[in-house]
MIDOPA-777692 format. One record per atom (N, C-alpha, C, CB): residue number from 1; residue in three letters; atom name; x, z negated, y. Coordinates in steps of 0.2 Angstrom, whole numbers, padded with zeros to 4 digits. Glycine has a CB too. Example, Ala and Ser with C-alpha at 12.3 -4.5 7.8 and 13.67 -1.06 7.14 Angstrom:
REM MIDOPA-777692
ATOM  num  residu  atome     c1     c3     c2
ATOM    1     ALA      N   0066  -0039  -0028
ATOM    1     ALA     CA   0062  -0039  -0022
ATOM    1     ALA      C   0066  -0039  -0016
ATOM    1     ALA     CB   0057  -0045  -0022
ATOM    2     SER      N   0064  -0035  -0011
ATOM    2     SER     CA   0068  -0036  -0005
ATOM    2     SER      C   0064  -0039   0000
ATOM    2     SER     CB   0070  -0029  -0003
END
This chain:
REM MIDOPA-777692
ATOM  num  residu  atome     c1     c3     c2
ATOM    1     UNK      N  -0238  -0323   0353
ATOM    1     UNK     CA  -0240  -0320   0346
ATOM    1     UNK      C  -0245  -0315   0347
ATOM    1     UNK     CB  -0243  -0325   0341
ATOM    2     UNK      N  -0245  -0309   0345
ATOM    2     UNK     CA  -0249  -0303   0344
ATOM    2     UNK      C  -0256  -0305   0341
ATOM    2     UNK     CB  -0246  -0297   0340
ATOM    3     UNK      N  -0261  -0304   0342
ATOM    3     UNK     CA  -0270  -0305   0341
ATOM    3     UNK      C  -0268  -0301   0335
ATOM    3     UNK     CB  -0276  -0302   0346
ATOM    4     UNK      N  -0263  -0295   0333
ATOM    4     UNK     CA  -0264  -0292   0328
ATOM    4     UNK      C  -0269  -0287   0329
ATOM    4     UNK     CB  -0266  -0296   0323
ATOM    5     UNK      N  -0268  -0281   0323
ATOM    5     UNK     CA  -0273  -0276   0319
ATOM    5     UNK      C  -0272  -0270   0324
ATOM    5     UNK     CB  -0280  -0279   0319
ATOM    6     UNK      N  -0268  -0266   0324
ATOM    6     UNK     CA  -0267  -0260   0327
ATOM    6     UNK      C  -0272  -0255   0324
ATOM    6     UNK     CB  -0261  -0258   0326
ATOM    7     UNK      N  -0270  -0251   0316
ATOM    7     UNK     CA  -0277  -0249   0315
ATOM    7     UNK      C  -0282  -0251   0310
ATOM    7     UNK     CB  -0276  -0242   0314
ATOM    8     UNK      N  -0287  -0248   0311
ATOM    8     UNK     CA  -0294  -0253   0307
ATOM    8     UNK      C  -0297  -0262   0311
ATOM    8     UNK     CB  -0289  -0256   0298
ATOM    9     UNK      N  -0293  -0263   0316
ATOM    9     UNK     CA  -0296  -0270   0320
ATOM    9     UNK      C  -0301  -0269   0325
ATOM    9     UNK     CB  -0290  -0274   0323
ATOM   10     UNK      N  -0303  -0261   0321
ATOM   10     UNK     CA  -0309  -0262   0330
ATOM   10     UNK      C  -0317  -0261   0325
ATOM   10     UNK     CB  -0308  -0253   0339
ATOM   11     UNK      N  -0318  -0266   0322
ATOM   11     UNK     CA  -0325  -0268   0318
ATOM   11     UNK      C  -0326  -0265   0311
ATOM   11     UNK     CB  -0332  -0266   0322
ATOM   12     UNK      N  -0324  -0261   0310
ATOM   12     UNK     CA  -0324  -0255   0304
ATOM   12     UNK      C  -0325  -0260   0299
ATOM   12     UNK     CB  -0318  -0249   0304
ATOM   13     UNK      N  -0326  -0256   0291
ATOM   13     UNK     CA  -0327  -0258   0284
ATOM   13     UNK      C  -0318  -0262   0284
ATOM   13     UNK     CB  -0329  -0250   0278
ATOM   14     UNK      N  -0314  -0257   0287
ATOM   14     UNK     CA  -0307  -0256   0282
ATOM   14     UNK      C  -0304  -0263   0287
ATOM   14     UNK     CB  -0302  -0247   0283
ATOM   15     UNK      N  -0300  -0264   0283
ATOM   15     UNK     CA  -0295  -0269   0288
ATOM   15     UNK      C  -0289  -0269   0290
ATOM   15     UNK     CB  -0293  -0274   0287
ATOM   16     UNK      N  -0287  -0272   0295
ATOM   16     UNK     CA  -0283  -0270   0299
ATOM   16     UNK      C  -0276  -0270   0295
ATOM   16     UNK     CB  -0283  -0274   0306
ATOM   17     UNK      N  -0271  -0268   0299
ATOM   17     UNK     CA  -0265  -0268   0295
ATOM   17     UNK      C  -0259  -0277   0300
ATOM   17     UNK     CB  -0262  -0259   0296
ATOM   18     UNK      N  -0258  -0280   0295
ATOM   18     UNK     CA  -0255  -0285   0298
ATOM   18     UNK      C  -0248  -0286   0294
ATOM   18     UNK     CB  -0259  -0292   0298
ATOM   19     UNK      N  -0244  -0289   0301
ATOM   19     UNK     CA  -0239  -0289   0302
ATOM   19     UNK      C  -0236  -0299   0304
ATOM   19     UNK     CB  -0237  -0283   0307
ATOM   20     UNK      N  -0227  -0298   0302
ATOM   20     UNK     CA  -0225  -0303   0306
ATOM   20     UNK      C  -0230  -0306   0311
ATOM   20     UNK     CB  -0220  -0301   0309
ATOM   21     UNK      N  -0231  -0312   0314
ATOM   21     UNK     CA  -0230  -0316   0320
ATOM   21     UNK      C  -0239  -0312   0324
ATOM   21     UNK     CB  -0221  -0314   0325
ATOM   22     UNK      N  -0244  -0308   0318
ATOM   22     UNK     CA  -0250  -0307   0320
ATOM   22     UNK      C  -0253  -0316   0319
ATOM   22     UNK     CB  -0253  -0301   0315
ATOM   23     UNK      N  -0259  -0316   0323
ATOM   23     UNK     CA  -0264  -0321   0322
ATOM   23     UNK      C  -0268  -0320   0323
ATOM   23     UNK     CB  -0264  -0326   0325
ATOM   24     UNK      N  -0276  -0318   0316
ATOM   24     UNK     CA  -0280  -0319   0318
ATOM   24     UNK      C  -0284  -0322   0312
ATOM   24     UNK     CB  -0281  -0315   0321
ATOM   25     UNK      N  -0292  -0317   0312
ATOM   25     UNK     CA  -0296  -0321   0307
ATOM   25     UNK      C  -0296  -0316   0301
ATOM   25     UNK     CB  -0304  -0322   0310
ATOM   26     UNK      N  -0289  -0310   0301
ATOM   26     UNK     CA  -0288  -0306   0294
ATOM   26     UNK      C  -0283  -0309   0292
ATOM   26     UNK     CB  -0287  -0298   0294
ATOM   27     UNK      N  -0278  -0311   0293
ATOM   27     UNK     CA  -0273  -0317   0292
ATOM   27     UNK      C  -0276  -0323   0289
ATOM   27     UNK     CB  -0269  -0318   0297
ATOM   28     UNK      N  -0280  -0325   0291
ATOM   28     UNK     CA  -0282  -0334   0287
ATOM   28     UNK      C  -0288  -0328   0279
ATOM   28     UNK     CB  -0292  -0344   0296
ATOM   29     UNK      N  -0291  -0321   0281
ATOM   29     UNK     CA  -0291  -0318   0273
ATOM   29     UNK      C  -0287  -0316   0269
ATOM   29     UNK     CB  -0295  -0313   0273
ATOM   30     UNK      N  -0282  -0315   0270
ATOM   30     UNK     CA  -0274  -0314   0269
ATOM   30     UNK      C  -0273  -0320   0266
ATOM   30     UNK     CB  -0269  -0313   0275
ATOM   31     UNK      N  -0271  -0327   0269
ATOM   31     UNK     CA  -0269  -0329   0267
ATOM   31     UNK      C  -0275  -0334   0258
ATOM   31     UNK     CB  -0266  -0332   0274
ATOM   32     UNK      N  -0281  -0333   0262
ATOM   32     UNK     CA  -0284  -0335   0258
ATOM   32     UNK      C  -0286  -0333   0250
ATOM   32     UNK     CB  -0288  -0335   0261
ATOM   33     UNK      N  -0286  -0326   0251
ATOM   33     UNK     CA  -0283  -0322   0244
ATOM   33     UNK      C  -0279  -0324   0241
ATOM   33     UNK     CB  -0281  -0315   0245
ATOM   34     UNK      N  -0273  -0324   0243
ATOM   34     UNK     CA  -0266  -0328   0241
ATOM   34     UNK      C  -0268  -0333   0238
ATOM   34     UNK     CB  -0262  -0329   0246
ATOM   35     UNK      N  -0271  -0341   0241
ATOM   35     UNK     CA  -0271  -0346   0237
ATOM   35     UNK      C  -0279  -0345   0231
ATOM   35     UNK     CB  -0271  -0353   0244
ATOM   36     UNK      N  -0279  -0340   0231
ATOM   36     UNK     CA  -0285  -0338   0225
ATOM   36     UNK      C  -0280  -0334   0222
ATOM   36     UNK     CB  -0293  -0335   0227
ATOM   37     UNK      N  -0274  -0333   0221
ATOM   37     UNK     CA  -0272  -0329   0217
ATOM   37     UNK      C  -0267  -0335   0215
ATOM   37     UNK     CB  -0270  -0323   0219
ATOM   38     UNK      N  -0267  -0342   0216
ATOM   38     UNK     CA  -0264  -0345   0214
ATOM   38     UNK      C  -0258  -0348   0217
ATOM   38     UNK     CB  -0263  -0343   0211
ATOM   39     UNK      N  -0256  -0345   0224
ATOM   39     UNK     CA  -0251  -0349   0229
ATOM   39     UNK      C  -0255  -0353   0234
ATOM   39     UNK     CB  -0246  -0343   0232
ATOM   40     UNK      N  -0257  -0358   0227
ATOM   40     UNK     CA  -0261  -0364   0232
ATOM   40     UNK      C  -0257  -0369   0240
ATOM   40     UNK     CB  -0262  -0371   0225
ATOM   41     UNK      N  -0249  -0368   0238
ATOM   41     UNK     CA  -0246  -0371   0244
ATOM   41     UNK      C  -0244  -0370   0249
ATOM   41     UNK     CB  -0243  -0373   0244
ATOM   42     UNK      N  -0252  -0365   0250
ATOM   42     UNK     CA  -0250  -0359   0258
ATOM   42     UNK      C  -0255  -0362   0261
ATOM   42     UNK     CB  -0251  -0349   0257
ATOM   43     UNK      N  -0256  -0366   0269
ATOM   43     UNK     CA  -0260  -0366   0271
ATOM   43     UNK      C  -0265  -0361   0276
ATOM   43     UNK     CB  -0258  -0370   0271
ATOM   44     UNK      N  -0272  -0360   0275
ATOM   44     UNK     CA  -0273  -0355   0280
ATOM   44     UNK      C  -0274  -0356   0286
ATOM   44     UNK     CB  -0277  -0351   0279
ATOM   45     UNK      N  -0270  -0354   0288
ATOM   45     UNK     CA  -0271  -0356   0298
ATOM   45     UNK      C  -0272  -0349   0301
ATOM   45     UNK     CB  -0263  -0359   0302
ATOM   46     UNK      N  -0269  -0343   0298
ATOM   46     UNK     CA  -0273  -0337   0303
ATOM   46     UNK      C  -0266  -0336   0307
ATOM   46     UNK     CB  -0281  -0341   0310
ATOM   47     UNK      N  -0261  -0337   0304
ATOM   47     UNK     CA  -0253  -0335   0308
ATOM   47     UNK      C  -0252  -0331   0304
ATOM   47     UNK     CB  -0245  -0340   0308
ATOM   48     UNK      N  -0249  -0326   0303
ATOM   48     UNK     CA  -0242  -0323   0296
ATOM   48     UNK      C  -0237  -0326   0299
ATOM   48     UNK     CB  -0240  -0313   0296
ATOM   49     UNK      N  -0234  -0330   0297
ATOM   49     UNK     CA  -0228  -0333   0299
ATOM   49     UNK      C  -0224  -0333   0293
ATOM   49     UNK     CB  -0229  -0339   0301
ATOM   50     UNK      N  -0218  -0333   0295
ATOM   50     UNK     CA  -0214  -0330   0289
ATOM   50     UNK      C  -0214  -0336   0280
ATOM   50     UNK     CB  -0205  -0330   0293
ATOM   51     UNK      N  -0218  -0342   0280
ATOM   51     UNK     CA  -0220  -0343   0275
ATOM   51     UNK      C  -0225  -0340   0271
ATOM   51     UNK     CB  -0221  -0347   0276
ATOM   52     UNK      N  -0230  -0336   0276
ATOM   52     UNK     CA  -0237  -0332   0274
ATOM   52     UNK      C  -0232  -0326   0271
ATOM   52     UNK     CB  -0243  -0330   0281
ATOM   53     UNK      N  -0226  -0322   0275
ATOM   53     UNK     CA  -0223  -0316   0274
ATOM   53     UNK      C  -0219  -0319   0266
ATOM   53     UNK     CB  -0216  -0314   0281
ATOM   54     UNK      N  -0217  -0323   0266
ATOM   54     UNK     CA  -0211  -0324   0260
ATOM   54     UNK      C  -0218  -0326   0253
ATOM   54     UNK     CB  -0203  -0332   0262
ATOM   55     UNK      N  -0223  -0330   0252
ATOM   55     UNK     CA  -0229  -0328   0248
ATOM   55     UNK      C  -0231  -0321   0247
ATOM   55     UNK     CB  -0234  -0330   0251
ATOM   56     UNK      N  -0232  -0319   0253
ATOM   56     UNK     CA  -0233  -0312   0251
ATOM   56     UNK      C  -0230  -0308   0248
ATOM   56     UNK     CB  -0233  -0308   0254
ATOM   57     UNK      N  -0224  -0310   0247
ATOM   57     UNK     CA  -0218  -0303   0245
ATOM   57     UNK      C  -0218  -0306   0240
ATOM   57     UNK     CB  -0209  -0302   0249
ATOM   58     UNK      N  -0217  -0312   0238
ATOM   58     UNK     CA  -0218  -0316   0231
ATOM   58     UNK      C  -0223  -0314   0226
ATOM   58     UNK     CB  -0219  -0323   0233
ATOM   59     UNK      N  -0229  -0310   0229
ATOM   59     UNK     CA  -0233  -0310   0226
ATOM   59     UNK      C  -0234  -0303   0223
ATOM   59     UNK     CB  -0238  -0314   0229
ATOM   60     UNK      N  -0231  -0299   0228
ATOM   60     UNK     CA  -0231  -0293   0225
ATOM   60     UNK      C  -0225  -0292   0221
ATOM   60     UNK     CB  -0232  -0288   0231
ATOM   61     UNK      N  -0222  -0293   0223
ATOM   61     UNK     CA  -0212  -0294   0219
ATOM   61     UNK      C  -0217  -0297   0210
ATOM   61     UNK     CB  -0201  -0306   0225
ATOM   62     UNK      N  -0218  -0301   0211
ATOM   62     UNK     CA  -0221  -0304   0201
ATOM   62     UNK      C  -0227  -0297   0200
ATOM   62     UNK     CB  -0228  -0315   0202
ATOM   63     UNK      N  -0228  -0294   0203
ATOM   63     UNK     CA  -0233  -0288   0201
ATOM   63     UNK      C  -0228  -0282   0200
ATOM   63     UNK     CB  -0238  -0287   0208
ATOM   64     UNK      N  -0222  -0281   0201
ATOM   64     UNK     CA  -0217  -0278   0200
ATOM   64     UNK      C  -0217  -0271   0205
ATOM   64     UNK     CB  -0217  -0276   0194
ATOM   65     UNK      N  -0220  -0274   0212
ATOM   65     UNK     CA  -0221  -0270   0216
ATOM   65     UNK      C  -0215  -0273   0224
ATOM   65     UNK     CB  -0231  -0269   0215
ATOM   66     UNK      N  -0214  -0268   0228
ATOM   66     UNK     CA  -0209  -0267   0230
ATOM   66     UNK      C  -0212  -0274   0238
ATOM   66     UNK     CB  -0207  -0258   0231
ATOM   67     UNK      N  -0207  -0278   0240
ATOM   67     UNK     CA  -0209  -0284   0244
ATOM   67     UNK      C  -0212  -0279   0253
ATOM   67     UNK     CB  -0202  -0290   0245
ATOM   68     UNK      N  -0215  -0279   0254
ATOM   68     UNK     CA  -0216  -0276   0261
ATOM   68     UNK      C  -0218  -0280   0267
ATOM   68     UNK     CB  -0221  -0271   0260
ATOM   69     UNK      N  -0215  -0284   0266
ATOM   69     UNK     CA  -0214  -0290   0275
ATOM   69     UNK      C  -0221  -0287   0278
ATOM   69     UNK     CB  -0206  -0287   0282
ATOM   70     UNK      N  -0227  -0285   0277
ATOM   70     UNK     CA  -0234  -0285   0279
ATOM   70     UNK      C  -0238  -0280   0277
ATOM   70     UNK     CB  -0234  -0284   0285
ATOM   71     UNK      N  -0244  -0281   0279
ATOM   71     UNK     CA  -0250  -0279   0276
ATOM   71     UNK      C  -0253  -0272   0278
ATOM   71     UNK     CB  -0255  -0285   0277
ATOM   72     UNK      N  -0254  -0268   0274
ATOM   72     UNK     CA  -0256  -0261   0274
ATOM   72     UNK      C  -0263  -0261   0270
ATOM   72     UNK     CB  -0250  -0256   0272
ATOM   73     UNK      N  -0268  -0254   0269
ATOM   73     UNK     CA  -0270  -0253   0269
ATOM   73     UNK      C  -0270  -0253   0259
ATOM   73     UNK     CB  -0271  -0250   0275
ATOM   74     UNK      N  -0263  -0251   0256
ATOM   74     UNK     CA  -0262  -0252   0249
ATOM   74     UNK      C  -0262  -0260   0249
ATOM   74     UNK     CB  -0254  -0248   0247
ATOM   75     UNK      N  -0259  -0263   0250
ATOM   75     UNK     CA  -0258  -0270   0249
ATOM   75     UNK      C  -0265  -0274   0251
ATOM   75     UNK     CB  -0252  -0273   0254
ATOM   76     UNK      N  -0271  -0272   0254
ATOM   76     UNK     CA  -0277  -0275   0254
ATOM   76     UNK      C  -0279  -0274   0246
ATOM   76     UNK     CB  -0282  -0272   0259
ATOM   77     UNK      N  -0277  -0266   0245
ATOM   77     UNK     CA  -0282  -0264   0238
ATOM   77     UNK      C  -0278  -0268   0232
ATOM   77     UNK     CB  -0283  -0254   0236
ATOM   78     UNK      N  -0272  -0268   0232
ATOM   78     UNK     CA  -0268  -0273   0228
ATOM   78     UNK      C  -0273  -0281   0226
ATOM   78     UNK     CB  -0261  -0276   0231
ATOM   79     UNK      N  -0273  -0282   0232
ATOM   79     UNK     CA  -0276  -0290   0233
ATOM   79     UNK      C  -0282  -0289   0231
ATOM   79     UNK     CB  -0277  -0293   0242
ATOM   80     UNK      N  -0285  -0284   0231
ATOM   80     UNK     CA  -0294  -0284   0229
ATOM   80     UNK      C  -0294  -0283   0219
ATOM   80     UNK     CB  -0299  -0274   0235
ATOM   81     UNK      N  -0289  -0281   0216
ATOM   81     UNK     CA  -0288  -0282   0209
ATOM   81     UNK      C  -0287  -0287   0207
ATOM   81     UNK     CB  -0283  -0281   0207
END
């Protein structure tokens, strides 16, 4: 599995961008946002694993916004609403 975070993972304010089959400690804040938005039956382990991916898409699809199979730099600022 990839450590994750191409750009934004080297200390900065901003956060990285995550994908599929990343593992780290912006993925268990990922995932933790999520169960405070109400998808309490996500556990956080710090994977994106395709349960973390299909939450996610779920969560932006009910927002009427388009599913994007991982996390960008728009999709943090969603989460922060």
């Amino acid at each position: 599995m990839s450590q994750g975070g191409g750009e934004g993972s080297s200390g900065g304010g901003r956060p990285p961008i995550l994908r599929p089959g990343d593992s780290n400690e912006w993925v268990e804040r990922l995932q933790r946002r999520l169960i405070g938005r109400g998808y309490v039956d996500l556990e956080p382990n710090g994977i994106f694993d395709p349960y973390t991916k299909d939450i996610l898409d779920r969560y932006l699809e009910a927002r009427g916004l388009a599913a994007r199979g991982m996390v960008d730099g728009d999709t943090w600022t969603i989460l922060e609403d």
